[in-house]
VEXKOLRO-556283 format. One record per residue (C-alpha): x, y, z. Coordinates in steps of 0.1 Angstrom, whole numbers, plus 2048, in hexadecimal, padded with zeros to 3 digits. Last residue first. Example, Ala and Ser with C-alpha at 12.3 -4.5 7.8 and 13.67 -1.06 7.14 Angstrom:
2
8897F5847/87B7D384E/
REM end
This chain:
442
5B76ABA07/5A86969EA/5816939E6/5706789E5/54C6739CF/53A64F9DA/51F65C9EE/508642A01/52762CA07/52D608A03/5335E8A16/5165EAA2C/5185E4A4D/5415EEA52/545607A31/51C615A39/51C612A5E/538634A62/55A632A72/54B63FA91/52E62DA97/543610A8B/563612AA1/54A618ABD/5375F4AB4/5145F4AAC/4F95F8AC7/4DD5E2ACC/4E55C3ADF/4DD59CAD2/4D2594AF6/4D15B4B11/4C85CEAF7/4B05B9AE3/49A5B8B04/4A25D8B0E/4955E6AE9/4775CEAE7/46D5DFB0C/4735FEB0A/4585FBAEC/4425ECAFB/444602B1A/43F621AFF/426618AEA/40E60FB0B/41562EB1C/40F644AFF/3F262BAF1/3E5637B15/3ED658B1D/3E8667AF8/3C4657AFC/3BF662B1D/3C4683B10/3AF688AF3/38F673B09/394692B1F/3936ABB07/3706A8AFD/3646B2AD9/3506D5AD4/32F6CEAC3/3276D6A9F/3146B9A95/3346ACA83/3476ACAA0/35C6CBAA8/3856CBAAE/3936EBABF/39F6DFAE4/3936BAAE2/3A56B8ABE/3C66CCACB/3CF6B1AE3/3D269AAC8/3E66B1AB3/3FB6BBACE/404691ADA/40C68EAB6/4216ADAB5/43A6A3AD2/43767DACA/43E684AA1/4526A3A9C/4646A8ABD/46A680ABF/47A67CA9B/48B698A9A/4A968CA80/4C467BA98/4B067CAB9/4CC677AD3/4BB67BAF5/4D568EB0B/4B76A1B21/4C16BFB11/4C46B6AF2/4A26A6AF6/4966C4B00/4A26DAAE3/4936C4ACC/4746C8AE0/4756E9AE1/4796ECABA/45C6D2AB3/4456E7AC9/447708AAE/4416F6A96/4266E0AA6/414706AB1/414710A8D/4076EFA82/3EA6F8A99/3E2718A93/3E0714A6C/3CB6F8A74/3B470EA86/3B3723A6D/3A8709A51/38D6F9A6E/3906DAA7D/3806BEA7C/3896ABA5E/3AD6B0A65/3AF6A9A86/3C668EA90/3DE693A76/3DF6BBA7A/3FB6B8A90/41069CA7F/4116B6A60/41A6D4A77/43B6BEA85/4426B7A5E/4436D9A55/4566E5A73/46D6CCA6A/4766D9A4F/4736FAA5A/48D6F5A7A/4A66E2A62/4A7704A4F/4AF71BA6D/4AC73CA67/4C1748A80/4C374FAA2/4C172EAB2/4A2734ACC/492752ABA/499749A93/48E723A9E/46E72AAAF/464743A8D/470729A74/46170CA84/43D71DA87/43F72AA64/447706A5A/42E6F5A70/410711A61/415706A3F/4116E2A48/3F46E7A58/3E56FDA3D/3EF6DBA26/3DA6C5A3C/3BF6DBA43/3BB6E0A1B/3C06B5A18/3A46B1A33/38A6C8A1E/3916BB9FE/38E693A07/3696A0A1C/35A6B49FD/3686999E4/35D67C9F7/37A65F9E6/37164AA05/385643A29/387667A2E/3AF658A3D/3B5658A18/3B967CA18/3CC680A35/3E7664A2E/3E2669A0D/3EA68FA0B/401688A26/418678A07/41B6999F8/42D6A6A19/441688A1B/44D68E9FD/4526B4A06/4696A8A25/47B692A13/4866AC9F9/4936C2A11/4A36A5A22/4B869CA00/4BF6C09FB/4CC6C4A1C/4E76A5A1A/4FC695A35/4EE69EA51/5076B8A66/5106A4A8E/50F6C4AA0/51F6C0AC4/5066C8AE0/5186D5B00/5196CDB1F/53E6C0B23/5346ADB05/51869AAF2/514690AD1/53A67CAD1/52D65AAD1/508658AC7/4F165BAE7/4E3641AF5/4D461DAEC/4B4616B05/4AB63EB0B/4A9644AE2/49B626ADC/47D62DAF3/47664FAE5/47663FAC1/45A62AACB/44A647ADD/44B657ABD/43F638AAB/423633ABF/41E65BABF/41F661A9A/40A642A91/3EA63CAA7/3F465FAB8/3F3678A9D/3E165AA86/3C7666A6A/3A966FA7C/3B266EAA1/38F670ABA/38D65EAD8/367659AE4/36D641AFE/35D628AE6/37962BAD0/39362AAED/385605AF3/3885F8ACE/376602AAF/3995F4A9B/39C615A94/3A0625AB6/3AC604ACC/3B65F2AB1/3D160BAAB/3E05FFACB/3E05DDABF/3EB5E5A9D/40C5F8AA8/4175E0AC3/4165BFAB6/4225BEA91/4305E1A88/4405DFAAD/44B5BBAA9/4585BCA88/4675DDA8B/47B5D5AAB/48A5B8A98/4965CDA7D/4A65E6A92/4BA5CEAA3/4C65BEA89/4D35E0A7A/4E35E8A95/4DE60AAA3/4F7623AA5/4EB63EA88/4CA641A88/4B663EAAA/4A1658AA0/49D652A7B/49462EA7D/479631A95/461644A7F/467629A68/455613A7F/431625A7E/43262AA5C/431609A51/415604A65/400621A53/40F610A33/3FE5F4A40/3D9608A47/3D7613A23/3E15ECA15/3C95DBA29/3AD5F2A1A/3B25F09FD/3B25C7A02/3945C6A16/37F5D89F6/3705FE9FC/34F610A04/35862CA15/33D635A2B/34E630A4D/35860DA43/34B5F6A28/3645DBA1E/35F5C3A05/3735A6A01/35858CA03/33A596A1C/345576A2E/36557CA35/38B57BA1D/3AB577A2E/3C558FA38/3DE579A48/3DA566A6B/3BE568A7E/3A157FA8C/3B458BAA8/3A45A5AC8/3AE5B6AE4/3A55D2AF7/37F5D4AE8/3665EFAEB/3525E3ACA/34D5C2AC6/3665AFAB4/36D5A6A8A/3955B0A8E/3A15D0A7B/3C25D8A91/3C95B5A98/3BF5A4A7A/3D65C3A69/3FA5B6A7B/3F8595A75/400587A5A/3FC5A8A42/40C5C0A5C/42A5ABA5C/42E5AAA38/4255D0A33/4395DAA52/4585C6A45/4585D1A25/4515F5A2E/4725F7A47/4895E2A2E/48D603A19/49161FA36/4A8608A49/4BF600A2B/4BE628A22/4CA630A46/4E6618A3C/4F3624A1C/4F164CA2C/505640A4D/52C64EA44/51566DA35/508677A56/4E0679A5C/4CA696A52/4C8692A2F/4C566AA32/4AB66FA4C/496683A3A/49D674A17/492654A25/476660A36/46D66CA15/46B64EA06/45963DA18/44265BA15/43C64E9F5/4286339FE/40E649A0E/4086569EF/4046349E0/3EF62C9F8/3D964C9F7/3D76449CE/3CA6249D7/3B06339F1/3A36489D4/39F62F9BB/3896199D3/3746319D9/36E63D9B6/3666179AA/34E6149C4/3406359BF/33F62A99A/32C6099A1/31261C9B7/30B6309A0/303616987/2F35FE9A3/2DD61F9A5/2D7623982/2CD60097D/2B4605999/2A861F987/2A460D966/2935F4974/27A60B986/27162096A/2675FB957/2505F896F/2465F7998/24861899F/2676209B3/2686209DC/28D62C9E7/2A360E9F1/2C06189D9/2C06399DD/2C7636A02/2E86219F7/2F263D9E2/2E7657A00/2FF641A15/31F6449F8/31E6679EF/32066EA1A/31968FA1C/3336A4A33/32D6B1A5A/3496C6A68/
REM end
C-alpha cells in the first residue's frame, strides 16, 4: 500500500527552480508557510496519539480490575497506577537512548547516554516522513514502554508481591523492552533482515506476553485454582468495569495505530485506524463463535477478549494489509485467544485476565500473518521468514530475561505473598482498604 508523503513533496517544493524576483520570495515564503503548518499538524497529531495511548492505562486497569477478585481490586489498581510512572521515568534515563541510539544501521547494541538530551539538529526529529520534535517523540515511544510492563501485571495478578513487581518493571521497561525494540525501530539487526511490525505485535504484545509467560511459570498457580483436575472459577469482581476497559483500550489503539503513521498523513492515519477497528470487530466475532462451541454459551469474557486478541493481531500490519484481510485476521486472534486460554488451563498456568492468549498468542499471529498477507508499498508479497525469526528471537530473548529477573527476585527478596494473604485478600493486608466499600449482612 503505497501513500504520498505531504511532508517529502513539501520539502521537494521547497528546492524547485523559481524565477529570480519578487514571485520567488513570495514562494519560498509559501513553502516555509506550508511547511510551518505540516509541522504544526504533525506534531498535533502524535500528541493526540499520546494521549490516546495514555488512556489505555486506564483501561488495563478496568480490565484487570473487572476480571480480578474483589478482595485484590485496591491492589491491582496500585500496580496499574505506579506501572506508567515508572516506565516513563525509567524509559526517560535510560530506557529511549537505548531504543533510539545515533548507530549505524544493523546494530545489536547501542547507548547514546543518559536522559533524553538535545543533538545537533536541536530537538527536531525527522523520521519516516513525519517531521516531529525529540520530545514528541520520546513521549509516543514511552507510553509504548509503559505498556509493555502492564501487560505483566494482569497475569500474574493476584499473588505477587508488590515489591517484586515493581522491581521487575524497572528492569524490564528499562533493559529489556528498549533493547529488543532497538532491534526493529531502533534500525537495528532484525531491521535490516527485513522484519516488518508497524505498531508493536511483537515489539510490545509479545515482550510483554512472554514477560507475563515467565511470571506465570516462576510464581504458580493461585491457591485453590486448580483441583483434582479441574479448573475452579475464580469470578472478577466487576463486568461492567472490564467492559468498559476493554472499549478504552479500544479507543486508545486508535493512537497506538494511528500514531504509529509517524505523521498526521490523513490518507495513511485513516487507512491504518479502518484496519484497526475492522480488526477489532473481527476478534469479537471470532471470540464469540470459539467460545459458544468450546463452552456452550455465549461467553462474554470470550468477546472481550476476543476484541482485544484481534486488536494485537492487526498491530503489526495495519498499514499493509487490506480491510478484509483484517477482518480475517482478528477473526482468527479471537478465535486463537480462546485455545490458548484453554491451554494454559491445561497446562496449570494461572493467567488471571488472559494476558498470554491475548498478547503472546495474538502477537506472534499478527506477525506471522504480515509475511502471509502483508504487501510492500510497491505491491510485492512480504517474506515470511524474516516474520518468524523475528517472533523467535525477541521471543527467546523476552522470555530468558524475563525468567531470569523473576528467579532472581524469587530466590532473594521472593515473590509470592503469604497464603493467609492470597487468601484473605492483598487489599486489607497490602493496602489497608478495599476497592468496594458496600457490605452486606448475612
Amino acid at each position: 500500500m503505497y501513500f504520498t508523503d505531504n511532508h517529502s513533496l513539501a520539502m521537494e517544493a521547497s528546492t524547485a527552480t523559481v524565477p529570480d524576483d519578487g514571485a520567488a520570495v513570495m514562494v519560498s515564503e509559501a513553502i516555509a508557510a506550508s511547511n510551518d503548518a505540516l509541522f504544526t499538524a504533525n506534531n498535533v497529531w502524535m500528541m493526540l496519539a499520546i494521549a490516546l495511548v495514555f488512556i489505555m492505562h486506564l483501561g488495563f486497569a478496568g480490565v484487570e480490575a473487572g476480571f480480578t477478585q474483589a478482595k485484590n481490586t485496591v491492589n491491582i489498581l496500585f500496580k496499574n497506577t505506579l506501572t506508567p510512572v515508572i516506565g516513563l521515568i525509567t524509559y526517560f534515563v535510560i530506557g529511549f537512548s537505548l531504543m533510539y541510539p545515533e548507530a549505524e544501521p544493523g546494530f545489536w547494541f547501542a547507548f547514546d547516554g543518559f536522559g533524553v538530551s538535545p543533538r545537533e539538529n536541536g530537538n527536531l526529529f525527522d523520521y519516516a516522513g513525519g517531521g516531529y520534535t525529540r520530545w514528541t517523540d520520546f513521549l509516543f515511544q514511552a507510553m509504548f514502554a509503559a505498556t509493555a510492563a502492564t501487560i505483566v501485571s494482569g497475569a500474574v495478578a493476584e499473588r505477587i508481591k508488590i515489591s517484586s513487581y515493581l522491581i521487575f518493571t524497572v528492569l524490564f521497561v528499562g533493559l529489556v523492552y528498549p533493547i529488543i525494540g532497538s532491534w526493529k525501530w531502533g534500525l537495528g539487526f532484525l531491521d535490516s533482515l527485513g522484519f516488518v511490525d508497524f505498531a508493536g505485535s511483537t515489539l510490545v504484545h509479545s515482550v510483554g506476553g512472554w514477560g507475563a509467560l515467565a511470571g506465570l511459570i516462576i510464581i504458580g498457580p493461585r491457591i485453590g485454582k486448580y483441583v483434582n483436575g479441574k479448573v475452579v472459577d475464580k469470578p472478577g469482581s466487576s463486568v461492567p468495569l472490564a467492559t468498559i476497559g476493554v472499549f478504552l483500550l479500544w479507543l486508545g489503539w486508535f493512537g497506538f495505530n494511528g500514531g504509529s503513521v509517524l505523521s498526521g498523513d490523513p490518507v495513511a492515519t485513516s487507512f491504518v485506524l479502518v484496519n484497526t477497528t475492522l480488526g477489532a470487530c473481527g476478534g469479537a466475532i471470532g471470540g464469540l463463535l470459539m467460545g459458544q462451541a468450546v463452552f456452550r454459551r455465549l461467553d462474554f469474557g470470550m468477546v472481550l477478549n476476543g476484541i482485544l486478541a484481534g486488536l494485537v493481531g492487526i498491530t503489526a500490519g495495519a498499514d499493509v494489509f487490506t480491510p478484509v484481510e483484517a477482518i480475517l485476521i482478528g477473526t482468527i486472534a479471537g478465535l486463537l485467544v480462546v485455545l490458548s486460554a484453554i491451554t494454559l488451563d491445561k497446562l496449570k498456568l494461572d493467567d488471571v485476565v488472559g494476558a498470554v492468549s491475548v498478547h503472546l498468542t495474538c502477537g506472534i499471529w499478527g506477525t506471522l500473518a504480515v509475511g502471509i498477507f502483508g504487501n510492500a508499498a510497491d505491491g510485492s508479497a512480504l517474506p515470511f521468514l524474516p516474520q518468524l525469526w523475528g517472533v523467535l528471537i525477541c521471543g527467546a530473548t523476552a522470555f530468558t530475561a524475563a525468567m531470569l529477573i523473576f528467579y532472581i527476585l524469587k530466590v532473594t527478596i521472593g515473590i509470592r505473598v503469604s497464603a493467609k494473604h492470597e487468601e484473605e485478600g492483598l487489599d486489607s493486608h497490602e493496602h489497608g482498604i478495599r476497592g468496594y466499600t458496600i457490605v452486606y449482612d448475612k
